[in-house]
Wavefront OBJ file of the C-alpha trace (Angstrom):
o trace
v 36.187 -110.969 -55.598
v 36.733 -109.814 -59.580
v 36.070 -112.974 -60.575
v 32.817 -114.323 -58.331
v 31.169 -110.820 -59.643
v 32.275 -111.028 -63.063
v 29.324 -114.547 -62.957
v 26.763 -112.313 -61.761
v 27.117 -108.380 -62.835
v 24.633 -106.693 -61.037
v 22.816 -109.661 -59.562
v 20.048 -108.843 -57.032
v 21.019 -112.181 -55.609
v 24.947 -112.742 -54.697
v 24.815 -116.757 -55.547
v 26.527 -118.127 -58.685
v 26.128 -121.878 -60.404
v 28.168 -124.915 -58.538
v 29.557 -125.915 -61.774
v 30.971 -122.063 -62.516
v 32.581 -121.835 -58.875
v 34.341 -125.410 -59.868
v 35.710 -124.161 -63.189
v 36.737 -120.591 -61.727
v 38.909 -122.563 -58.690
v 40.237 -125.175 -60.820
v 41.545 -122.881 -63.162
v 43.172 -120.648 -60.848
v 44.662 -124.078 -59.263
v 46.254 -125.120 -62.464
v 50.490 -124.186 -62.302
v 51.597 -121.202 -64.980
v 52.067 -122.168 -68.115
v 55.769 -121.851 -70.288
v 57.255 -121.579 -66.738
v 55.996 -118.016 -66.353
v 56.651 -116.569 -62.893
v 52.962 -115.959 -61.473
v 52.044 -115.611 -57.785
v 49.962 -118.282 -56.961
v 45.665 -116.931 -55.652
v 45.143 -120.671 -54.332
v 46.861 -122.113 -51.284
v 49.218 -124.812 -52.446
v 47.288 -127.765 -50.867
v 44.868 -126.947 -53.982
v 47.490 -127.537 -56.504
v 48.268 -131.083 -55.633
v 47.406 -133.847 -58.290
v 44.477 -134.868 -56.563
v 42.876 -130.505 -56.323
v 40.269 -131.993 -58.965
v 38.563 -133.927 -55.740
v 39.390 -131.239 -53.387
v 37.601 -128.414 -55.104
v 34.641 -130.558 -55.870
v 33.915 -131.039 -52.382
v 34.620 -127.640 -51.482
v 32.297 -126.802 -53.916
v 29.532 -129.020 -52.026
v 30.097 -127.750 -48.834
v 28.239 -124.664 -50.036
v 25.734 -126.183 -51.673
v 23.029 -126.932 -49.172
v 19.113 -126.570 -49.833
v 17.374 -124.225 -50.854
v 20.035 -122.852 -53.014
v 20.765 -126.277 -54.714
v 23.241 -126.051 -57.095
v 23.974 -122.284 -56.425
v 26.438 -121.157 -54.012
v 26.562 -117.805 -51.947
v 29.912 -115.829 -53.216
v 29.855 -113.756 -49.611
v 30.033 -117.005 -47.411
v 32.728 -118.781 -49.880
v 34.614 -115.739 -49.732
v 34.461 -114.490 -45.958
v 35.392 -118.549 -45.348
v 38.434 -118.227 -47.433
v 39.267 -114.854 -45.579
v 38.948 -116.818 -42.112
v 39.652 -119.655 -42.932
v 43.383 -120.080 -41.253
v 43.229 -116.882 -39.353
v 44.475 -116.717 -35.577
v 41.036 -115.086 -34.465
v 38.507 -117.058 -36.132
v 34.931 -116.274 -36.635
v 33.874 -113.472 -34.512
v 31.907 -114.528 -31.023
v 28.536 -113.525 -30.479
v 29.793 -111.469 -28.281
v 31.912 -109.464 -30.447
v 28.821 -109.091 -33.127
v 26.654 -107.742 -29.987
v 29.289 -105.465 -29.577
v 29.143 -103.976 -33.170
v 25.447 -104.102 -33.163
v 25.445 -101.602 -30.126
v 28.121 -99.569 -31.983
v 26.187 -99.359 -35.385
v 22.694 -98.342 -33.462
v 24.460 -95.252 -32.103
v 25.471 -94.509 -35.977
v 21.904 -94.586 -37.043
v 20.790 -91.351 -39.179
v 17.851 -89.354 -38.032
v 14.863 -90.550 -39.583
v 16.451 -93.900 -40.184
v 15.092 -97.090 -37.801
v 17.558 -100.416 -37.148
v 18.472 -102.057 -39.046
v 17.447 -99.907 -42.230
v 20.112 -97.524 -42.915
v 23.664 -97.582 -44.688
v 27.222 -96.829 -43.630
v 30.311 -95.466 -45.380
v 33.660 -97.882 -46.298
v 35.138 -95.820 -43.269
v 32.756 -96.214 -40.910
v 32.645 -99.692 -41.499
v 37.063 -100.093 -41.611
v 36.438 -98.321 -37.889
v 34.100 -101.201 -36.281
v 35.416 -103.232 -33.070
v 35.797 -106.655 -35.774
v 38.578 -108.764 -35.415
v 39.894 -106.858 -32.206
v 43.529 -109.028 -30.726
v 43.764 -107.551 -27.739
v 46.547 -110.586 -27.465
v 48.655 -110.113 -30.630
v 47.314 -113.413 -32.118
v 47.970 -112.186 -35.172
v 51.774 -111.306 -34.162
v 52.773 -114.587 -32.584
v 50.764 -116.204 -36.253
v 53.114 -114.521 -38.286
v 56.410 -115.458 -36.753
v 55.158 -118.636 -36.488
v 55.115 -118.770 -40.050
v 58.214 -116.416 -41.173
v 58.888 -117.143 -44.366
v 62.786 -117.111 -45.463
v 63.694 -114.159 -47.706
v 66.537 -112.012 -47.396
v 65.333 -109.092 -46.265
v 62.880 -109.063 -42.896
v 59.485 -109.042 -43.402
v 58.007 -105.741 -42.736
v 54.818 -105.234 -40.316
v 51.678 -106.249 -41.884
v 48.536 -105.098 -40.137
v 46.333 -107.855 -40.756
v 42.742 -106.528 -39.393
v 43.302 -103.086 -41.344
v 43.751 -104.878 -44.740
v 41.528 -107.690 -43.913
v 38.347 -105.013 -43.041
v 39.211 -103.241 -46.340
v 38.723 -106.236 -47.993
v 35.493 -107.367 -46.289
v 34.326 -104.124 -47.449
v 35.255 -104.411 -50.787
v 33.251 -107.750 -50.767
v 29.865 -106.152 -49.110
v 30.584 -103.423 -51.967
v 30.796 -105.585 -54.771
v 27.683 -108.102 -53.510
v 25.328 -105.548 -51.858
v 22.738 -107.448 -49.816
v 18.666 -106.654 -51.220
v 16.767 -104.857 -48.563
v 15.734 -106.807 -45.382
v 12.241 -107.588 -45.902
v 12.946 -108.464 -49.372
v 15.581 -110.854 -48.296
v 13.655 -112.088 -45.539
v 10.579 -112.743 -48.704
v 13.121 -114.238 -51.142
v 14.333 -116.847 -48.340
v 10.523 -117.666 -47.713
v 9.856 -118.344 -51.148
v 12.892 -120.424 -51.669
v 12.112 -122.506 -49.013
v 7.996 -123.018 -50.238
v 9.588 -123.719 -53.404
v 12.289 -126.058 -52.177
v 10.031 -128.262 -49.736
v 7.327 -128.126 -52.736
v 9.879 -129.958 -55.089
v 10.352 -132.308 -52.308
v 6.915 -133.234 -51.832
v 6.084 -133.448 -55.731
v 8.824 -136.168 -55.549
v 7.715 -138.518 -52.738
v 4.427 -138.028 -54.130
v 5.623 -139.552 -57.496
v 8.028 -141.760 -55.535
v 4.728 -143.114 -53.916
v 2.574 -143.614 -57.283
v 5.741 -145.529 -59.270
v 6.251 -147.675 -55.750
v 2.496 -148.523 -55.037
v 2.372 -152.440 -55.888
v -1.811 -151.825 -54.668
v -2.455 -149.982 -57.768
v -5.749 -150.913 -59.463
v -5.122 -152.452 -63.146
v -7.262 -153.111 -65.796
v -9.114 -151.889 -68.961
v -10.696 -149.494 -67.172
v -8.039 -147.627 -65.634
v -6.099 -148.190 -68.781
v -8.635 -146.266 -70.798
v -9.001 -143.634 -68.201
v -5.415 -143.157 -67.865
v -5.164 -142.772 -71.407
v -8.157 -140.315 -71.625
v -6.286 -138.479 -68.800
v -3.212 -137.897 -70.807
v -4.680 -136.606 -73.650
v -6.688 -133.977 -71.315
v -5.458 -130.451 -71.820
v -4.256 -129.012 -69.266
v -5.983 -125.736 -69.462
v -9.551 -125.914 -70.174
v -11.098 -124.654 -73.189
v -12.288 -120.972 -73.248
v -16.179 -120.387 -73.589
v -17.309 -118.489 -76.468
v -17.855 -114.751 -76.085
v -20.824 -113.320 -76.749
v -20.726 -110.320 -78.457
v -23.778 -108.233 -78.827
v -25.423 -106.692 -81.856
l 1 2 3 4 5 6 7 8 9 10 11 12 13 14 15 16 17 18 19 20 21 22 23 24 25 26 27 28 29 30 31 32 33 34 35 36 37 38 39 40 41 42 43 44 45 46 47 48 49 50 51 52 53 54 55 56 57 58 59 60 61 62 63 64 65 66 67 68 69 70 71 72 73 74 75 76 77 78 79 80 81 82 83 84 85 86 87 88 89 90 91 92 93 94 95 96 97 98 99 100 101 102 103 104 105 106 107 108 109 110 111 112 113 114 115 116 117 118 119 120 121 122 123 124 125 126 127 128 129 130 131 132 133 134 135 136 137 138 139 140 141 142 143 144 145 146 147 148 149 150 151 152 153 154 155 156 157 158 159 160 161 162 163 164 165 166 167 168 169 170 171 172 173 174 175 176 177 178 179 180 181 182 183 184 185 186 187 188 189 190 191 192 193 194 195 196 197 198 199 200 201 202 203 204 205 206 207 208 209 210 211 212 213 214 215 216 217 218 219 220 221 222 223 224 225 226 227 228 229 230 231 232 233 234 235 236 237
C-alpha cells in the first residue's frame, strides 16, 4: 500500500502507469542482496528465473480500456489480498447484506449512498463472515514447520484492517464525479478508436483519386492553418 501511493500522493484518481507497477513488483521480486536476511513481500512463485514474464502479464491483466496503460492500485491490491484466500470474493449476496447494514448507518441529513463511515464502523461490517472455519481448516492445511506452534491468527480482523487502510490511503472521488470521469474516459477512449479506423481507412483506400489536382490541393491543405486568422478590430475614434 506505501508503495502504490508513494506513485500518486494525493491523486484524485487511484491509477498509476503500467510501466511503474512493473518496476515496483520486479524490484520487490529480486532476492536480498550480500545475503541479508529480509522477509520476502512477493510470494515465491514471483521470484523464479522466469518472474520477469510473470509480472509482465500480471501487469496486463489490469490494463484493460479505458485506462490503457494505467492500472487501478485498489483492484491490484484487493486481488492480491484475495487472491489465495479460503472465502474468495464476497457473493452478491453477502454485498446485499452490507448494503442493508450501511443504509441503517446513514446520518441524518445524509441520502445513500452519500455519506462516510469511521475505520470502526467499517472493521464491524458482515465481510468475509466463515460461518465454517474455512479459514481454520486453510491454515492447518498449510502449517508451516517451526519450533514453536503457531499461535491463532484471526484472518478477517487483520484482513478488514487492511482493506481499510487501502480505502484510506486511495479515497474514492465523489459518486457523480466518478460516475462523470468514467463517461469521459470512455468518449475519449472510443474517440481514439474511431480517429484510428478512420486513418486506417484513408492509408488502406486503393480507390483514392490521384493526380495533379489532388496533389496541389493536398498540398494547399497542409499548409492551411489550423486556426483561422483573426479579423481586424475596429477601434473607434
Amino acid at each position: 500500500v506505501s508503495a502504490t501511493s508513494a506513485f500518486t500522493p494525493g491523486a484524485a484518481s487511484p491509477v498509476l502507469p503500467a510501466r511503474s507497477l512493473f518496476r515496483l513488483l520486479e524490484q520487490l521480486a529480486q532476492p536480498p542482496l550480500d545475503g541479508a536476511c529480509r522477509t520476502s513481500a512477493v510470494p515465491m512463485a514471483w521470484q523464479l528465473p522466469d518472474s520477469a514474464n510473470r509480472l509482465q502479464r500480471l501487469c496486463k491483466l489490469f490494463e484493460r480500456p479505458p485506462c490503457a496503460g494505467r492500472i487501478d492500485c485498489v483492484e491490484l491490491l484487493l486481488h492480491i489480498a484475495l487472491l489465495n484466500g479460503p472465502l474468495g470474493w464476497p457473493s452478491l449476496g453477502d454485498l446485499m447484506q452490507i448494503r442493508t447494514e450501511l443504509e441503517r448507518q446513514v446520518p441524518s441529513g445524509n441520502t445513500w449512498p452519500d455519506f462516510w463511515i469511521s475505520p470502526s464502523q467499517f472493521e464491524e461490517l458482515p465481510l468475509f463472515v466463515d460461518p465454517f472455519d474455512a479459514e481454520a481448516n486453510f491454515a492447518e492445511d498449510h502449517v508451516r514447520s517451526t519450533g514453536r506452534p503457531s499461535a491463532k491468527f484471526d484472518r478477517r480482523k487483520e484482513q478488514m484492517k487492511w482493506l481499510g487502510r487501502v480505502f484510506q490511503t486511495f479515497i474514492a472521488p465523489e459518486r457523480q464525479l466518478q460516475a462523470w470521469q468514467l463517461e469521459a474516459a470512455w468518449h475519449d477512449y472510443y474517440g481514439r478508436c474511431r480517429e484510428d479506423e478512420d486513418r486506417m481507412d484513408e492509408l488502406l483506400d486503393d480507390m483514392k483519386p490521384t493526380g495533379d489536382t489532388d496533389d496541389e490541393t493536398s498540398q494547399t491543405d497542409a499548409m492551411a492553418p489550423l486556426v483561422p486568422a483573426a479579423e481586424p478590430l475596429l477601434v473607434g475614434v
